[in-house]
C-alpha positions, 0 to 999 in steps of 0.5 A, spaced: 859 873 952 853 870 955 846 873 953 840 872 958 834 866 956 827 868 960 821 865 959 816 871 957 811 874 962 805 871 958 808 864 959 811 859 954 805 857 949 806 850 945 807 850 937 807 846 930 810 847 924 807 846 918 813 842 913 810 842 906 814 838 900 813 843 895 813 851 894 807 855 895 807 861 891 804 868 893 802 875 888 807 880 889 803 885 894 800 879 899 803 881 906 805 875 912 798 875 915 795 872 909 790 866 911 793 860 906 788 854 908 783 850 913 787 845 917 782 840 920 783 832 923 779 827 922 778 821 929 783 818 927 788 823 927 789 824 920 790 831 918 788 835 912 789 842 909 785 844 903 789 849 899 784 853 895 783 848 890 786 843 893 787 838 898 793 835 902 793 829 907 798 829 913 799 826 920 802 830 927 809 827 928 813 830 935 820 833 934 826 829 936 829 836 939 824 841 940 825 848 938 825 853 942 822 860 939 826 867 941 824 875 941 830 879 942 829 886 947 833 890 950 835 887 957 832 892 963 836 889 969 843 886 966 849 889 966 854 885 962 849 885 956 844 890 954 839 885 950 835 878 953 831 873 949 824 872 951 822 864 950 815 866 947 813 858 945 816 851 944 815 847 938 815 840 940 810 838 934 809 838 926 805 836 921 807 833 915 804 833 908 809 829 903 803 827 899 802 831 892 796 835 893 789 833 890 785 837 886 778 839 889 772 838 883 765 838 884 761 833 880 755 836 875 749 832 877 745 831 871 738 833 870 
């Protein structure tokens, strides 16, 4: 059975993934649109992700085989098939923290 590929109307975007080695931990409650952290780079590339009271230290890689990223509809013109695959965007980069993170403190001046 062939299933029909087509690009989205709105055009392909290009993505990254975020590979963490370790686990993050969320409450019971939370939902998926939940804002884990704030990614900055540097001048020289390097990439940081501070994590609450943490902050992690990375780089940007390209993918040796990029991914492409599907949503499932229901086909409007195929005959044969009654669903189709919209390409909505390509993943071609990621960005790796292999580094364990490091505690975020913040010094007492004294008085």
């Amino acid at each position: 059975m062939i299933i029909p590929l087509r690009r989205s109307d709105s055009g392909v975007t290009e993505w990254a993934i975020v590979e963490l080695h370790g686990d993050l931990k969320e409450s019971a409650n939370a939902d998926l649109n939940l804002h884990i952290g704030d990614l900055a780079y540097d001048k020289n590339g390097i990439a940081t992700l501070i994590i609450g009271n943490y902050i992690l230290t990375g780089k940007e890689t390209s993918m040796d085989k990029p991914i492409a990223v599907l949503r499932k509809t229901l086909s409007t013109d195929s005959i044969e098939c009654d669903k189709e695959y919209l390409i909505i965007a390509i993943v071609k980069k990621k960005l790796i923290f292999k580094v364990r993170p490091k505690p975020i403190t913040i010094m007492a001046q004294k008085s």
